[in-house]
FIDREN-844046 format. One record per residue (C-alpha): x, z, y. Coordinates in Angstrom, 3 decimals. Layout:
! residues N
- px:pz:py
- X:Z:Y
...
! end
This chain:
! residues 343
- px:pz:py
- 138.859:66.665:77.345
- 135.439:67.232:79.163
- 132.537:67.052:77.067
- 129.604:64.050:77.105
- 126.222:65.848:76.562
- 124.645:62.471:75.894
- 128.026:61.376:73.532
- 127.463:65.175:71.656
- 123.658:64.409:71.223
- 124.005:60.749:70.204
- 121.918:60.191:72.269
- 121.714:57.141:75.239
- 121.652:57.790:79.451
- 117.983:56.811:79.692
- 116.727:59.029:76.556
- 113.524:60.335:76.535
- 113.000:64.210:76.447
- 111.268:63.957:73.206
- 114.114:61.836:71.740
- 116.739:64.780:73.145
- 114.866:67.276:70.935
- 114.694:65.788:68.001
- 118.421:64.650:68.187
- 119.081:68.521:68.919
- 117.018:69.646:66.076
- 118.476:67.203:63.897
- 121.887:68.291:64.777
- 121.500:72.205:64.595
- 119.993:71.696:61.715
- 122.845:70.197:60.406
- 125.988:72.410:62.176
- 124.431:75.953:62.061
- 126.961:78.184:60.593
- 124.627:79.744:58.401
- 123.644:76.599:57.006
- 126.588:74.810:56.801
- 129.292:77.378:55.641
- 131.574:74.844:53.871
- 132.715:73.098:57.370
- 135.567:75.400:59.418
- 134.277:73.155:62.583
- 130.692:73.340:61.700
- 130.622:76.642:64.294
- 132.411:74.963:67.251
- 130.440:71.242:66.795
- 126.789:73.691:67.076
- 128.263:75.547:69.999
- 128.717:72.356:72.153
- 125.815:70.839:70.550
- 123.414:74.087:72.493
- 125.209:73.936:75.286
- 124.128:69.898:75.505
- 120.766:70.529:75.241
- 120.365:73.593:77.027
- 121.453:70.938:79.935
- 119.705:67.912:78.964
- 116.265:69.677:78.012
- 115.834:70.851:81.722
- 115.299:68.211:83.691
- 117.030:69.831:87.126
- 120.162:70.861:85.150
- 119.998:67.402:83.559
- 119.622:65.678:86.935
- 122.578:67.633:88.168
- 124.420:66.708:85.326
- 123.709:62.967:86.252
- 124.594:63.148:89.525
- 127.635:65.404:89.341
- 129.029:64.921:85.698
- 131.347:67.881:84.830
- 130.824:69.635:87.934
- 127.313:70.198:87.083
- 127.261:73.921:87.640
- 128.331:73.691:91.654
- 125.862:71.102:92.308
- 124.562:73.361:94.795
- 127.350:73.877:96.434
- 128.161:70.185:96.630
- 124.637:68.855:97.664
- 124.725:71.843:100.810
- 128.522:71.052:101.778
- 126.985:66.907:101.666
- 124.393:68.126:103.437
- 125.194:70.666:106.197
- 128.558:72.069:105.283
- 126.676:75.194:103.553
- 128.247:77.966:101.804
- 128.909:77.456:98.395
- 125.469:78.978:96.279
- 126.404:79.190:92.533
- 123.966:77.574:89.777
- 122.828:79.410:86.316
- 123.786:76.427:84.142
- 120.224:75.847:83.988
- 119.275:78.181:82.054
- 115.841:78.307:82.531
- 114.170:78.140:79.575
- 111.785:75.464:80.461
- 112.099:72.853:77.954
- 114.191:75.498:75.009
- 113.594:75.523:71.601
- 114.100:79.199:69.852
- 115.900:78.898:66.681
- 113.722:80.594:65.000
- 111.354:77.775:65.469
- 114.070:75.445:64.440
- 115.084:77.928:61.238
- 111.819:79.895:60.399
- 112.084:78.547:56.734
- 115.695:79.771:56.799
- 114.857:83.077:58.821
- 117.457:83.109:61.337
- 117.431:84.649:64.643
- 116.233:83.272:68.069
- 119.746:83.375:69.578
- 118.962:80.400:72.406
- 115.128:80.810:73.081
- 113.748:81.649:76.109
- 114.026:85.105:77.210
- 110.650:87.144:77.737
- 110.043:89.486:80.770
- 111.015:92.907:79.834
- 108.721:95.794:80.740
- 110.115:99.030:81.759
- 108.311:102.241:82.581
- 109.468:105.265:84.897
- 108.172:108.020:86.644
- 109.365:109.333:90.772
- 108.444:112.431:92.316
- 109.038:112.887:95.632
- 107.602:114.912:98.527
- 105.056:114.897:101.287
- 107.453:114.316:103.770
- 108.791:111.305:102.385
- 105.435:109.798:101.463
- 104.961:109.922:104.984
- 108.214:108.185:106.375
- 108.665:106.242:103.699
- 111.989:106.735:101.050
- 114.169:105.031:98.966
- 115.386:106.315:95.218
- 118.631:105.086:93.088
- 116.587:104.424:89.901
- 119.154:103.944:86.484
- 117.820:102.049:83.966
- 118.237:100.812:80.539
- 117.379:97.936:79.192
- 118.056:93.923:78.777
- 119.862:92.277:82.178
- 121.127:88.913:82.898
- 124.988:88.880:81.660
- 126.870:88.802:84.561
- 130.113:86.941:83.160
- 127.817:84.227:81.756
- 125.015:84.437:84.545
- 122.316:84.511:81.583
- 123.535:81.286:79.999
- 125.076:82.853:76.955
- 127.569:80.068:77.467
- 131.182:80.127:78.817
- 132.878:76.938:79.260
- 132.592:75.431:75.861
- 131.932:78.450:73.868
- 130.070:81.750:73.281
- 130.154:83.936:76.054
- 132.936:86.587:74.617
- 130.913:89.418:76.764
- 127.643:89.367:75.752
- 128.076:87.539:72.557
- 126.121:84.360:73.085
- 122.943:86.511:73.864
- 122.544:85.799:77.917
- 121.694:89.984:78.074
- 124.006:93.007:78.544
- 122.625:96.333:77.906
- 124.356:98.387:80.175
- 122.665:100.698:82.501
- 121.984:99.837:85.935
- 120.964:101.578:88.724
- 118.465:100.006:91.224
- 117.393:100.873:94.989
- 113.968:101.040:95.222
- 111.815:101.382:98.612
- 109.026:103.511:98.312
- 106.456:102.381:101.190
- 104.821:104.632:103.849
- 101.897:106.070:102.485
- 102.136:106.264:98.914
- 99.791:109.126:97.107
- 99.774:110.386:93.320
- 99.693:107.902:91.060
- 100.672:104.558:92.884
- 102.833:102.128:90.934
- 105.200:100.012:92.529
- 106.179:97.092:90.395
- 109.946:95.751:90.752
- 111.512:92.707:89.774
- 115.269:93.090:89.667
- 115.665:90.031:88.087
- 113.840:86.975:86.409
- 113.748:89.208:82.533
- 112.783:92.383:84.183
- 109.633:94.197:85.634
- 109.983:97.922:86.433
- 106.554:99.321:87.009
- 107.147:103.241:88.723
- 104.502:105.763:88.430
- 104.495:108.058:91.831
- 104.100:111.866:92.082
- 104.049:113.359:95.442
- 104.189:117.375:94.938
- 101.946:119.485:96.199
- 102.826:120.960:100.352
- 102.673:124.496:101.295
- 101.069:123.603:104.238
- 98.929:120.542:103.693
- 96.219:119.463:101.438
- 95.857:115.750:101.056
- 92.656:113.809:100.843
- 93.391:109.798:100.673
- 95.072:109.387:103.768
- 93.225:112.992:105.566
- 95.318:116.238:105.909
- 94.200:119.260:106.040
- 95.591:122.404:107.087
- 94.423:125.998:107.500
- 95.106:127.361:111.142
- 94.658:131.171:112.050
- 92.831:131.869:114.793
- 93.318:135.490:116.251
- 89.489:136.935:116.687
- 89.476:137.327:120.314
- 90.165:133.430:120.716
- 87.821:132.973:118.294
- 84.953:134.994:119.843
- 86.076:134.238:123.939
- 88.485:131.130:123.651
- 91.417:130.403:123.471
- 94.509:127.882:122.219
- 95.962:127.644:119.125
- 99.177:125.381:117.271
- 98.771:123.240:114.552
- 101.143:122.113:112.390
- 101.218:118.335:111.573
- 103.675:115.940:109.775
- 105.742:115.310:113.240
- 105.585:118.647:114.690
- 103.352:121.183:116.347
- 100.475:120.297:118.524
- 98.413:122.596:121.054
- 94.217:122.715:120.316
- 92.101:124.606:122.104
- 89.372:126.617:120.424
- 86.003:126.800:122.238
- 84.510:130.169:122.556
- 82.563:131.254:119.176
- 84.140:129.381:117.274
- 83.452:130.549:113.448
- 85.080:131.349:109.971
- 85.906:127.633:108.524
- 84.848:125.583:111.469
- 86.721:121.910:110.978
- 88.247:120.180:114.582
- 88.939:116.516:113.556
- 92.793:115.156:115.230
- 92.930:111.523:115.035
- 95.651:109.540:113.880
- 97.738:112.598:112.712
- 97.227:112.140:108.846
- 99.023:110.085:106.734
- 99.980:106.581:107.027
- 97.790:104.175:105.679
- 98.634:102.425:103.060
- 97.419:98.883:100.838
- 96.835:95.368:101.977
- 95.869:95.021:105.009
- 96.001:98.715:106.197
- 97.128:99.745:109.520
- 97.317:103.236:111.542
- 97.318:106.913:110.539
- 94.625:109.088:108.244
- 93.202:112.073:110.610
- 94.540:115.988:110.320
- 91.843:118.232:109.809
- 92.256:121.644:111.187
- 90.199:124.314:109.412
- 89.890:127.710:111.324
- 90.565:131.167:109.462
- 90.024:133.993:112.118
- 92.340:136.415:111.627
- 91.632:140.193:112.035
- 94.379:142.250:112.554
- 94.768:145.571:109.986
- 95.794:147.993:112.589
- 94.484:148.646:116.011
- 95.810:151.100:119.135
- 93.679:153.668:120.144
- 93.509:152.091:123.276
- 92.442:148.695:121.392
- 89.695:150.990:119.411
- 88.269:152.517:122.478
- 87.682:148.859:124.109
- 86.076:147.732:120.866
- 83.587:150.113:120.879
- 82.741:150.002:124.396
- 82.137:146.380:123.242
- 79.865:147.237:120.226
- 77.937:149.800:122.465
- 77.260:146.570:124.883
- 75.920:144.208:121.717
- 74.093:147.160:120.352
- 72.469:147.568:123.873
- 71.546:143.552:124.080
- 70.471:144.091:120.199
- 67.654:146.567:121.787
- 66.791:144.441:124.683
- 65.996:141.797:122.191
- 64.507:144.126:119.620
- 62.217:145.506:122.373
- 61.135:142.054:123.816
- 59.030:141.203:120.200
- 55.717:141.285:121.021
- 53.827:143.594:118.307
- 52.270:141.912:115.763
- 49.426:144.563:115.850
- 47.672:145.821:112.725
- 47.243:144.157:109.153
- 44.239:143.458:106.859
- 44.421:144.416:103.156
- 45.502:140.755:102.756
- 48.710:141.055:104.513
- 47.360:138.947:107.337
- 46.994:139.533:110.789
- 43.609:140.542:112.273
- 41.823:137.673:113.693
- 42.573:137.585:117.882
- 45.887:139.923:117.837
- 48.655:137.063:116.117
- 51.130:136.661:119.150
- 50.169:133.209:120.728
- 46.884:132.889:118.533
- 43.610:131.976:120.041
- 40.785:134.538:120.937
! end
């Protein structure tokens, strides 16, 4: 025989919600098992008796239950197919906490459990490492975790039918691990934490690592990469490749270019990422001339010629200086002699 939630309440059509509480609290009071062990039925009567007021005490479930009567639960279903001919989109029994009582607020004096209160938001913490190259593209991860979820035979009502949910034991949570997709964004550095919320009970807050590259060095959303420069470009010219997240790129290296010097390439960094953000970080190349350990003969002999020529424009320079002419005791120059001084 269905059950009346108002009937199992005592309670009329029109009642208040302050008049459904105390009803409820009057009547758990009276059926908890644990209070009242000398009844056999006492169990089933305070079963029926939380499942009315989990229904009446939320004001959507109870308007469902007005409209709908036993078919409460697919009152989603019905209003879409009224509507629009929708697909059917199943209802948690309203269980949503809103207008609960825990039992332990209802039993304090008695110290029982809070088997029907409203469920806090779990906080789980976990840690991801992943690489450069997938901070850059962007990755997913299969994340398992343990920890209170939403029973799935009872959708989180701790209710089935008439009764205690046989899987979860009344409770509304399983503990069984789960394993979760997560998408971790383009762009994310060292010590970003995504927060994900597989559920209504559950936050997951993940703590990035990216590892260190072979190749790269990462400043916020800058690269920067060490690119050898043979010393002939270096000193006359030349064109180098550097390597960057997508592939190699051509730059060419003016002549004298020096040990360390930084060339800037835009927009080949990392993504940026954060509110708001938009475009790519910039590479920067840093130049390490390289000197080779071993040269020909031939190579030697050209070398020197080319050391005899700098010594020769050394000399040329040297013998340009105008003499400073003779110094006092003072370490000064004599009065008329200093180059560009007047007489």
């Amino acid at each position: 025989m269905p059950q009346d939630y108002y009937i199992e309440l005592g309670v009329p059509r029109n009642a208040a919600d302050k008049e459904v509480k105390t009803a409820y609290r009057r009547l758990a009071r009276r059926y908890h098992p644990d209070v009242n062990t000398s009844d056999p039925d006492a169990e089933a009567r305070f079963k029926r008796v939380n499942e009315a007021y989990q229904v009446l005490s939320d004001p959507k479930t109870r308007r469902d239950y007005d409209q709908y009567g036993d078919n409460w639960k697919h009152a989603g279903q019905m209003r879409a197919n009224d509507a629009r001919g929708a697909g059917f989109r199943r209802s948690r029994g309203g269980h949503r906490g809103g207008g609960g009582i825990g039992l332990d607020g209802l039993f304090g004096d008695f110290g029982l459990g809070n088997a029907f209160g409203r469920s806090q938001r779990q906080a789980l913490q976990t840690n991801v490492q992943i690489t450069l190259e997938e901070a850059f593209a962007g990755s997913k991860r299969s994340i398992t975790i343990q920890g209170a979820s939403p029973c799935k035979e009872c959708t989180g009502t701790g209710i089935d039918g008439t009764v205690l949910c046989s899987y979860c034991g009344g409770s509304g949570t399983s503990q069984m691990p789960r394993t979760l997709e997560v998408t971790l964004p383009k762009g994310t550095e060292s010590g970003d934490r995504i927060r994900v919320r597989p559920d209504d009970r559950t936050e997951l807050n993940i703590e990035v690592d990216v590892r260190r590259h072979r190749v790269f060095t990462r400043n916020d959303d800058d690269l920067v990469t060490d690119v050898a420069v043979s010393y002939l470009d270096a000193l006359l010219g030349g064109e180098v490749e550097v390597p960057t997240m997508t592939g190699k790129v051509a730059l060419k290296v003016p002549a004298g270019t020096t040990q360390g010097r930084n060339f800037r390439m835009k927009g080949k960094g990392m993504p940026r990422h954060g509110r708001g953000a938009a475009g790519h970080g910039d590479l920067v190349a840093r130049m390490v001339i390289s000197v080779p350990g071993e040269s020909s003969d031939e190579e030697k002999a050209l070398l020197e010629q080319l050391r005899t020529l700098q010594m020769g424009e050394l000399e040329i320079v040297q013998d340009d200086v105008i003499d400073p002419g003779p110094e006092t005791e003072s370490g000064t120059r004599e009065s008329g002699e200093a180059a560009g001084g007047d007489a």
